[in-house]
C-alpha positions as CSV (number, residue, x, y, z in Angstrom):
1,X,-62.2,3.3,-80.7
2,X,-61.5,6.3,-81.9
3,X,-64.3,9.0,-83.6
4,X,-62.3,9.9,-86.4
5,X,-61.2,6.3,-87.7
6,X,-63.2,3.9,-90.1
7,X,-64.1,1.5,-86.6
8,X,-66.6,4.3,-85.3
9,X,-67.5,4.6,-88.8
10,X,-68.8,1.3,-89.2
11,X,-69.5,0.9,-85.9
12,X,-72.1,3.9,-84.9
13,X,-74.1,3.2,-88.2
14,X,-74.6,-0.1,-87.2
15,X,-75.9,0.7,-83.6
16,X,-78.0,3.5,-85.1
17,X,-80.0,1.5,-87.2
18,X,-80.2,-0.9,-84.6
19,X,-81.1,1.3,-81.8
20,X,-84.5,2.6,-84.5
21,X,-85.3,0.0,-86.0
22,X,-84.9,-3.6,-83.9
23,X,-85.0,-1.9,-80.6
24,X,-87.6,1.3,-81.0
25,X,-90.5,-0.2,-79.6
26,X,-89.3,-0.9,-76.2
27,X,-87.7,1.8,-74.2
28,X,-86.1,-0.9,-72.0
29,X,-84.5,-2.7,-74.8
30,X,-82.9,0.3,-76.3
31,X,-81.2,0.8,-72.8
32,X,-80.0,-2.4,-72.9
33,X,-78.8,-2.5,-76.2
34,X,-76.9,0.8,-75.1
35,X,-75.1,-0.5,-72.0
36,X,-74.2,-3.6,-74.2
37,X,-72.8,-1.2,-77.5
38,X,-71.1,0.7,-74.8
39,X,-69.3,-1.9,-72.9
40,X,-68.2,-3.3,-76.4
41,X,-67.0,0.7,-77.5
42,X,-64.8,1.0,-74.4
43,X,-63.6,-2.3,-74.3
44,X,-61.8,-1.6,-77.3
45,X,-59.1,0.1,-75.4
46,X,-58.8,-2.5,-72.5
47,X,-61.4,-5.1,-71.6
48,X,-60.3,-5.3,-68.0
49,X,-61.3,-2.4,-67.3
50,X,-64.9,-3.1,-68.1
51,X,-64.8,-4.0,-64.1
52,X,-64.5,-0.7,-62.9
53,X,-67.0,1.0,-64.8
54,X,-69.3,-2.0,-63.8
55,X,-68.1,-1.5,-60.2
56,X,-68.8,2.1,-60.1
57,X,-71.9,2.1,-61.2
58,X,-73.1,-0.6,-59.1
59,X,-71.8,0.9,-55.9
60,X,-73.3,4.4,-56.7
61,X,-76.8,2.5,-57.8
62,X,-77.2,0.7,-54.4
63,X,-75.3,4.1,-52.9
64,X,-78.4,6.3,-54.1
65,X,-81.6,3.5,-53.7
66,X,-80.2,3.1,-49.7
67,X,-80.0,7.3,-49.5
68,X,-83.7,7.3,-51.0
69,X,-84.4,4.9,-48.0
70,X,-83.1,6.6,-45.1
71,X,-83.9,9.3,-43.3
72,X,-81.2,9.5,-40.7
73,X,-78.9,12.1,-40.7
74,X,-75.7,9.9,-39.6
75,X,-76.4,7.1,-41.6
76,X,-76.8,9.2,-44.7
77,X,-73.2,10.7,-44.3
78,X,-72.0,7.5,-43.9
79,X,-73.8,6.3,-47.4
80,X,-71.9,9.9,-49.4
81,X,-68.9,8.5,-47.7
82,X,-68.9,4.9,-49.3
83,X,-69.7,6.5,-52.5
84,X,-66.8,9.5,-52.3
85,X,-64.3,7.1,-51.1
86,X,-64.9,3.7,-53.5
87,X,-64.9,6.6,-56.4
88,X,-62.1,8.7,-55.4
89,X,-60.3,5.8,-54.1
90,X,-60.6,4.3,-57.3
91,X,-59.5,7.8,-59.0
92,X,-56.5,7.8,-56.7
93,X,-54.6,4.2,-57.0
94,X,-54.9,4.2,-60.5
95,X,-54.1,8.3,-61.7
96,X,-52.0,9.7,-58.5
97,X,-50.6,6.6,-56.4
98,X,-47.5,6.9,-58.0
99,X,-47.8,10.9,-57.9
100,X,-48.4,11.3,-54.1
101,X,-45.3,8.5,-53.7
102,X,-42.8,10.6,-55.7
103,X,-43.9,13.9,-54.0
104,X,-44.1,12.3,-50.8
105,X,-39.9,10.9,-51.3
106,X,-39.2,14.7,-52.5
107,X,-40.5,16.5,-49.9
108,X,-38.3,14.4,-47.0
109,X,-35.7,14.4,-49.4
110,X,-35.1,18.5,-49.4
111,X,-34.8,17.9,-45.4
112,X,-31.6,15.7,-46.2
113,X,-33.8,12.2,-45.3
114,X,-33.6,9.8,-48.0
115,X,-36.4,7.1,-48.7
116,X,-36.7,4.8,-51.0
117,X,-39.9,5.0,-53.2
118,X,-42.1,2.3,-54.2
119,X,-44.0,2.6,-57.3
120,X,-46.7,0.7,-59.2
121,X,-46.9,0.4,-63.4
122,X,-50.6,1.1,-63.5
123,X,-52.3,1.2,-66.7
124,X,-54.6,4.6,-66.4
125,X,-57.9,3.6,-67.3
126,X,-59.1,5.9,-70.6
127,X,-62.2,8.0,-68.8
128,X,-62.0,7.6,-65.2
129,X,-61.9,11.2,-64.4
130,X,-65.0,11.6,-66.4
131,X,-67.3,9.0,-65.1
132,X,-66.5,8.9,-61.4
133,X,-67.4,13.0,-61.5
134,X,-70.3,11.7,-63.4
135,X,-71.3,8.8,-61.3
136,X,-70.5,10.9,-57.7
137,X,-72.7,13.9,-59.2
138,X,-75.4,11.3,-58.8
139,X,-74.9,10.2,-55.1
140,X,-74.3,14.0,-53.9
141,X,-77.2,15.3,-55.5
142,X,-79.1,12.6,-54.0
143,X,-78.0,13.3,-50.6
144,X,-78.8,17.0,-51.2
145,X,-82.1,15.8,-51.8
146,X,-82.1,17.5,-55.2
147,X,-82.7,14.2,-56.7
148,X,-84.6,11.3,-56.7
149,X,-82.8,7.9,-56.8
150,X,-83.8,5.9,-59.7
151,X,-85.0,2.2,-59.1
152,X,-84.1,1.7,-63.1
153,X,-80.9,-0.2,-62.8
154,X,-80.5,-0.9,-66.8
155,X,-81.0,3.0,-67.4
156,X,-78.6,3.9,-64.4
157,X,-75.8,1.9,-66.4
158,X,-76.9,3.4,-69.2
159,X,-76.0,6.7,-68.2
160,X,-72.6,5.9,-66.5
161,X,-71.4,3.9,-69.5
162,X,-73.1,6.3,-72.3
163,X,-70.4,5.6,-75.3
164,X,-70.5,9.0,-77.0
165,X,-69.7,11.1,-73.7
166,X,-67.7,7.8,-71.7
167,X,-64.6,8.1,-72.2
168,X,-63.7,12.7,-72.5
169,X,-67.3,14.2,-71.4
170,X,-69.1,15.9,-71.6
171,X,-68.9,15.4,-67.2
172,X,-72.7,14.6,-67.6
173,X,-75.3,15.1,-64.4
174,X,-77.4,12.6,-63.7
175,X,-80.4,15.6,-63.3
176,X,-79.6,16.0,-67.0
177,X,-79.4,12.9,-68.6
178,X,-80.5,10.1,-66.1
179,X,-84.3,11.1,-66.8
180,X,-83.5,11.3,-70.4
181,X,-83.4,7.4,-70.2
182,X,-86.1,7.0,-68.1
183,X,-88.6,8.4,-70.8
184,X,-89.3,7.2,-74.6
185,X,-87.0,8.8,-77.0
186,X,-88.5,9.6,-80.7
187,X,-86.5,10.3,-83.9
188,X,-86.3,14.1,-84.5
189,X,-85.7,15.3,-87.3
190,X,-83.9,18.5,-86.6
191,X,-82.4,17.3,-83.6
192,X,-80.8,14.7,-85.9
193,X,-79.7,17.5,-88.7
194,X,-78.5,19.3,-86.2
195,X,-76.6,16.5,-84.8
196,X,-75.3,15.4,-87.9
197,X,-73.8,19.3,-88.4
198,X,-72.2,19.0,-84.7
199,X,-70.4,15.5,-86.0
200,X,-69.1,17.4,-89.0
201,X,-68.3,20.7,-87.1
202,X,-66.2,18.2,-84.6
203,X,-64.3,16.4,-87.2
204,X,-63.6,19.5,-89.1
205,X,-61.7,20.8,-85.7
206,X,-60.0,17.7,-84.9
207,X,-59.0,16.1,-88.1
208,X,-58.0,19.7,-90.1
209,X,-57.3,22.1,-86.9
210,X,-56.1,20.0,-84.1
211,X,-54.2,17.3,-86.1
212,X,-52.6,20.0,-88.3
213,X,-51.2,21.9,-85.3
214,X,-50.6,18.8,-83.9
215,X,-47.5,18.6,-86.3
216,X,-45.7,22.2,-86.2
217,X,-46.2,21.5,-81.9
218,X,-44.8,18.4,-81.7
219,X,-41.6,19.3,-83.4
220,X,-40.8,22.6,-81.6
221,X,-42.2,21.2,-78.3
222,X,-40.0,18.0,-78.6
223,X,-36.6,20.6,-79.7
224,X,-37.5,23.8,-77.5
225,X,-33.8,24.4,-76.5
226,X,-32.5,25.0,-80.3
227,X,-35.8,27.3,-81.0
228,X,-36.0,30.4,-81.1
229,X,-38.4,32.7,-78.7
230,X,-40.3,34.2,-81.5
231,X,-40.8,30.7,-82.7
232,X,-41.7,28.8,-79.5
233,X,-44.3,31.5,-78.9
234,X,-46.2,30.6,-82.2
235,X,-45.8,27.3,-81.0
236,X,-47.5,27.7,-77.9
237,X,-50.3,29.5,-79.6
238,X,-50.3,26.4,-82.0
239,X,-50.9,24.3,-78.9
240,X,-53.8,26.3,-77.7
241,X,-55.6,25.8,-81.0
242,X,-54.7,22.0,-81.0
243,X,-55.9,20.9,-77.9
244,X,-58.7,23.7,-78.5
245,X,-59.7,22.0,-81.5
246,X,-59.0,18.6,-80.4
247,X,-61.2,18.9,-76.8
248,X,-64.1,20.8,-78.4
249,X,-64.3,18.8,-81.9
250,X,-64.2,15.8,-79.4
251,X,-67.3,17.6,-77.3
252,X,-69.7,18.2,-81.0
253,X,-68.9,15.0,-81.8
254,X,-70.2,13.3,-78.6
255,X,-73.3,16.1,-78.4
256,X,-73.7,15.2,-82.1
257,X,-73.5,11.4,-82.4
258,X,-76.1,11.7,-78.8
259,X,-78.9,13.9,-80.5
260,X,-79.0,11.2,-83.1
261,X,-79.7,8.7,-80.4
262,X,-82.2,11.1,-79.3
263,X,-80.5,12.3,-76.3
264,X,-79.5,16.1,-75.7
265,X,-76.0,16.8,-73.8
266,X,-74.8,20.1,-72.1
267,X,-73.0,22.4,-73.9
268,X,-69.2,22.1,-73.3
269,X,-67.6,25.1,-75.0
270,X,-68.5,28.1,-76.0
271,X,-66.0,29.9,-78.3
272,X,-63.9,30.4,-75.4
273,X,-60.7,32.1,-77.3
274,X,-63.3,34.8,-77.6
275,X,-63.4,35.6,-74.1
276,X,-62.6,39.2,-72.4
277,X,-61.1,38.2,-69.1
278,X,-59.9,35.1,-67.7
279,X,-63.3,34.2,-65.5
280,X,-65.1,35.0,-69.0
281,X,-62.8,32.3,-70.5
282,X,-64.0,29.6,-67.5
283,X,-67.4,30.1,-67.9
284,X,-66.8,29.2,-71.9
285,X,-64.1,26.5,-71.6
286,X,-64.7,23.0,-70.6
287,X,-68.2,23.8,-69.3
288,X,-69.2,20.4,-67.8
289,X,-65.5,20.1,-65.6
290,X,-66.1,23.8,-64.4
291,X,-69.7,23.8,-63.2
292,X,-69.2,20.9,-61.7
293,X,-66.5,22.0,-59.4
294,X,-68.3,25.3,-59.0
295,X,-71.0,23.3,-57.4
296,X,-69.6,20.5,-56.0
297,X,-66.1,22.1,-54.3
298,X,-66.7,26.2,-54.5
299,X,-70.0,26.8,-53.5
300,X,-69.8,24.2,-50.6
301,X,-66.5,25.9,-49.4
302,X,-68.7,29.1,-49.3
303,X,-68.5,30.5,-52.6
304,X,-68.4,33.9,-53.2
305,X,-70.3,34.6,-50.3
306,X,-67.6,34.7,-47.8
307,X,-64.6,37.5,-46.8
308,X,-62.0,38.3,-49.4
309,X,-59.3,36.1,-48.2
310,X,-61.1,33.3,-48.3
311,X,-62.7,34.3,-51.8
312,X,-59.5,33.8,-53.0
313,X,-58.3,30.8,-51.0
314,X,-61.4,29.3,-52.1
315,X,-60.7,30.1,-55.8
316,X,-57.1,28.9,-55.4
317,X,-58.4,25.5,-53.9
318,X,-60.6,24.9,-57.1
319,X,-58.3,25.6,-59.7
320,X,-55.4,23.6,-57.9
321,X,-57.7,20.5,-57.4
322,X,-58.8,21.2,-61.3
323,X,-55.3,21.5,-62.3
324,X,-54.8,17.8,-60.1
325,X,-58.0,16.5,-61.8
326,X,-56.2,17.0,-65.4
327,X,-52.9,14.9,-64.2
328,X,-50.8,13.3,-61.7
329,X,-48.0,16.2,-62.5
330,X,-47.1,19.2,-60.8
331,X,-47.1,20.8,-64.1
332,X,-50.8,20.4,-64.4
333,X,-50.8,22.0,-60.6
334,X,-48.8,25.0,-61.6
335,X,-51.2,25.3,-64.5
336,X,-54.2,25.9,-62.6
337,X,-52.6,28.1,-60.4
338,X,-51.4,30.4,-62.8
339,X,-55.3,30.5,-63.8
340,X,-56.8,30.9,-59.9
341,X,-53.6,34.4,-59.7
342,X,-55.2,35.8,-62.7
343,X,-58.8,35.2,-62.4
344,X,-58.6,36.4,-58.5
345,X,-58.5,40.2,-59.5
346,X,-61.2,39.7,-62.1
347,X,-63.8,38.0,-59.6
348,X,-62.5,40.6,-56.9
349,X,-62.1,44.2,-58.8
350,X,-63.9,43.3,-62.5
351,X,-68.1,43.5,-62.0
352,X,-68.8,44.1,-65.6
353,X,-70.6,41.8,-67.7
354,X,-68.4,40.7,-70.9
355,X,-71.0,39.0,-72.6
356,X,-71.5,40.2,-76.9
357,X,-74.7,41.7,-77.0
358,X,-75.0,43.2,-80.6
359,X,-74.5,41.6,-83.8
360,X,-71.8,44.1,-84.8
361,X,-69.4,43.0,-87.6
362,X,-66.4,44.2,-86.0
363,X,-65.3,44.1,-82.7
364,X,-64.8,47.3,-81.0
365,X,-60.8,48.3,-80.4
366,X,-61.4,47.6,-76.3
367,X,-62.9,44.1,-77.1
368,X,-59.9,43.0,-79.5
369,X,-57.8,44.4,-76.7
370,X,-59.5,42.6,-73.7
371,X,-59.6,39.0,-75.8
372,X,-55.6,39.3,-77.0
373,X,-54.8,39.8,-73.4
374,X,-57.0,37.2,-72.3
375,X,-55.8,34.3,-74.9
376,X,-52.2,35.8,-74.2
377,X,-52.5,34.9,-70.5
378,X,-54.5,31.6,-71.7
379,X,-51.7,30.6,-74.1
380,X,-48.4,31.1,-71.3
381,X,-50.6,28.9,-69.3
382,X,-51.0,26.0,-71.7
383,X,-47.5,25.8,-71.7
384,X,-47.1,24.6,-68.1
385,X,-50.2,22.0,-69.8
386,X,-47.9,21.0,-72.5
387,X,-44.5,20.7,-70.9
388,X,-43.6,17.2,-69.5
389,X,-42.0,19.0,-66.6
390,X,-42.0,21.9,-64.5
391,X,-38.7,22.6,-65.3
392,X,-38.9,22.5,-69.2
393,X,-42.3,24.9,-68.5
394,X,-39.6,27.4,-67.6
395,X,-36.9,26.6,-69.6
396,X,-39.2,26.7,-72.5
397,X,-40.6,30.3,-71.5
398,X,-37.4,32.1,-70.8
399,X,-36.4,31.4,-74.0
400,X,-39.7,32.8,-75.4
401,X,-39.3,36.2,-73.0
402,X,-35.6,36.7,-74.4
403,X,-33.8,38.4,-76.8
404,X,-34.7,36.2,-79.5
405,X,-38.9,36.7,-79.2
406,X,-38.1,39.4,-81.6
407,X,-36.1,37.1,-84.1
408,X,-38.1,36.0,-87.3
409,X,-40.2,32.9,-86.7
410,X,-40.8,29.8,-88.4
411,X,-44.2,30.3,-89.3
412,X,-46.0,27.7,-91.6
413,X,-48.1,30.5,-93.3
414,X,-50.8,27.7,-94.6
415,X,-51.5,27.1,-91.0
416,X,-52.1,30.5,-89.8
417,X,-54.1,31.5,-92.4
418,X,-56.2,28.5,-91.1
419,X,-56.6,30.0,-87.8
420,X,-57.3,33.2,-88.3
421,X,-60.1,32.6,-90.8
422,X,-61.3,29.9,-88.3
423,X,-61.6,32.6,-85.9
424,X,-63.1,35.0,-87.9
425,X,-65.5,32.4,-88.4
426,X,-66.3,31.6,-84.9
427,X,-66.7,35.5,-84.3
428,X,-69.4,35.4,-86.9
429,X,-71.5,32.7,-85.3
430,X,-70.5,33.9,-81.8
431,X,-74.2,34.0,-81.0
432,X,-75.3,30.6,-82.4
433,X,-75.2,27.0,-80.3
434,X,-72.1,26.1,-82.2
435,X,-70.1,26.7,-85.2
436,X,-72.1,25.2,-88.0
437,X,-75.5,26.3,-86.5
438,X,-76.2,27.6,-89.8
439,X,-80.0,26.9,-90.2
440,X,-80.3,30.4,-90.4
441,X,-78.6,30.8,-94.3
442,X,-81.9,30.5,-95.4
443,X,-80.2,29.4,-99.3
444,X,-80.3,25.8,-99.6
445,X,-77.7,25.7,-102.5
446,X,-75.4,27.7,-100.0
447,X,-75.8,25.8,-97.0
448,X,-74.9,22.1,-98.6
449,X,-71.9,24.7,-100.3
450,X,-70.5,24.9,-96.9
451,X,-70.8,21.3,-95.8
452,X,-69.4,19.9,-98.9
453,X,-66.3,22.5,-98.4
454,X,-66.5,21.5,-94.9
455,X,-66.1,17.5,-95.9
456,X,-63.9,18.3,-98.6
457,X,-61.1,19.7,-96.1
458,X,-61.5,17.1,-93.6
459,X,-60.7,14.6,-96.5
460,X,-57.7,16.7,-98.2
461,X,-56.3,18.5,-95.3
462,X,-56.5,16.4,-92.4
463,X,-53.2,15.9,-90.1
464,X,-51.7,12.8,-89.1
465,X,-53.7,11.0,-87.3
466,X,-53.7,12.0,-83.3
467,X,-55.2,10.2,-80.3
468,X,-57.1,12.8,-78.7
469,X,-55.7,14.8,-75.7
470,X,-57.9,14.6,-72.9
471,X,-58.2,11.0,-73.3
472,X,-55.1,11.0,-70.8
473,X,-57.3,12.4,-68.6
């Protein structure tokens, strides 16, 4: 069930008046009702996999009430083992057994030894990646001792099956929004505006930004040979804007559709094609994924805190186990290592802060400069993201770095005229929570002008519709 299609339409009405009305007076009820209206939101993809998410969260339940029982050093490990292993086993058989097979065959094949491969055709489960980080966030913090296990079972599911964040993130932790289910929840009414401009904000980028690149990518990705550089380049920014605008609008919706449920959910962007440097850019993009492998994978490898070399090994092992995380494909691999080469001399040799910290109209001429090398380096990238192979990655780049980069492009002028004024309009707010945080137009007249121009494009200029990226993930 998709956000932007007239199921959720009918269906998160439906729960909402529900969820304040029939089930508001008991704080256990309205947890039930939300495992039950979440199991029945993911099943519309596949059913069967109703098991694992059961599964998981039933493992990582008992997991975390048995670590709030022991004591024993030994015994503990051998609890986070059960739950890393189930989880990641889980991750693994289903996302990279195939992946490991293939690479496994390659490898003994460039020594001349030929082996024959066998492969399995698994069906990916839509949001595994997503709730097993979110489930082993849970056990690992527990064993940390940073958290209390919850004897709550109904709320536990609850937060592992959580429809608006299930199935693409927000990569919830269970600090965060466990409690949040644990406590009574009250209709707010400015949370709930504010959700409901979140929900708008998040269709506008999917259904007018992301959809509409959607269409000038697809055809030049699909025909890259018979392009030429200057063209495949606008393509590639295209692509940045699309799975930009697909990925976050996919984020406000969830944060959005949440707050209205009376629950508040981390921030998972922050105008990142704003950014001044590459670590800038991680610290905007994707917030949930990278903080959680900050503090689950970097800091226990020693962080920053260590020599140089391993500095950068360590940066190299989390962006080559992010770039894994986003595929079974060694194109996903190469992506985050393109990232990890060019944000090792930031972390090592940049020490300013890039942060805005004036309301100026204008960029200055070194900030323009520092964010068009940044999204530069951030669009090559995406390529490697985009392309279904390593060797079409290249392919698809040389021809952008030859002769012809200089050759007039194909350029749907509609389109970039849409960009460029959306990103004059996320400069403007570049200080708010998100795009249409515009509670501070203090005209009423012109604040419902921009959400009825807002609803007025999704409606007349939406793209075909797309299934959203990072549900492959």
């Amino acid at each position: 069930m998709l956000f932007n299609t007239v199921d959720f339409a009918v269906f998160f009405p439906i729960v909402l008046v529900l969820y304040w009305t029939l089930f508001r007076r008991s704080l256990s009820l309205q947890n039930v009702f939300l495992v039950v209206v979440s199991y029945i939101f993911y099943s519309f993809w596949d059913w069967r996999f109703l098991s694992l998410i059961f599964m998981s969260s039933l493992v990582d339940f008992t997991v975390g009430r048995l670590l709030g029982k022991t004591t024993a050093a030994g015994k503990r490990k051998a609890l986070l083992v059960v739950s890393l292993v189930f989880n990641l086993g889980l991750l693994g058989v289903f996302k990279y057994f195939n992946f490991f097979v293939e690479t496994f065959v390659d490898t003994f094949a460039l020594f001349g030894t030929s082996l024959k491969a066998t492969s399995w055709n698994i069906l990916l489960p839509v949001g595994i990646s997503f709730y097993t980080f979110q489930t082993l966030s849970y056990t690992i913090d527990i064993y940390r001792k940073r958290l209390e296990p919850t004897s709550n079972i109904v709320a536990f599911f609850a937060f592992v099956s959580f429809f608006p964040q299930l199935v693409a993130g927000p990569i919830e932790r269970a600090s965060n929004l466990l409690p949040q289910f644990q406590k009574v929840r009250t209709f707010n009414y400015k949370k709930n505006i504010d959700g409901l401009r979140l929900i708008l904000a998040g269709l506008f980028q999917k259904m007018v930004i992301a959809d509409n690149c959607a269409l000038f990518v697809n055809t030049y990705f699909e025909s890259y040979q018979d392009q030429s550089g200057s063209t495949l380049f606008f393509t590639a920014v295209f692509f940045a804007f699309q799975i930009y605008g697909d990925f976050s609008g996919y984020s406000n919706i969830a944060i959005g559709t949440s707050r209205l449920l009376g629950f508040d959910l981390m921030k998972n962007f922050n105008f990142p094609y704003l950014a001044q440097d590459l670590s800038d850019f991680w610290r905007r993009w994707h917030i949930s994924l990278s903080t959680w492998f900050r503090d689950y994978v970097y800091i226990p490898l020693g962080g920053s805190r260590v020599s140089k070399a391993r500095l950068m090994l360590n940066i190299l092992i989390v962006f080559l186990v992010s770039g894994l995380w986003h595929g079974a494909n060694l194109t996903f691999v190469f992506w985050g290592l393109v990232h990890a080469v060019c944000v090792i001399p930031v972390l090592l040799f940049i020490k300013k802060d890039r942060t805005y910290k004036s309301n100026r109209l204008l960029p200055t001429l070194p900030e323009i400069f520092r964010i068009g090398i940044t999204f530069f380096i951030v669009t090559i990238a995406w390529v490697f993201f985009r392309a279904e192979t390593i060797t079409d990655a290249f392919q698809y780049l040389e021809i952008v770095f030859s002769e012809t980069l200089f050759k007039k492009p194909y350029l749907p002028l509609s389109g970039i005229a849409m960009l460029f004024g959306y990103m004059v309009w996320e400069w403007i707010h570049r200080h708010r929570e998100h795009i249409l945080d515009i509670g501070y137009i203090t005209s009423k007249p012109l604040r419902y002008g921009i959400y009825y121009v807002i609803t007025f494009c999704i409606f007349y200029f939406a793209g075909d519709l797309q299934p959203f990226i990072y549900f492959q993930f």
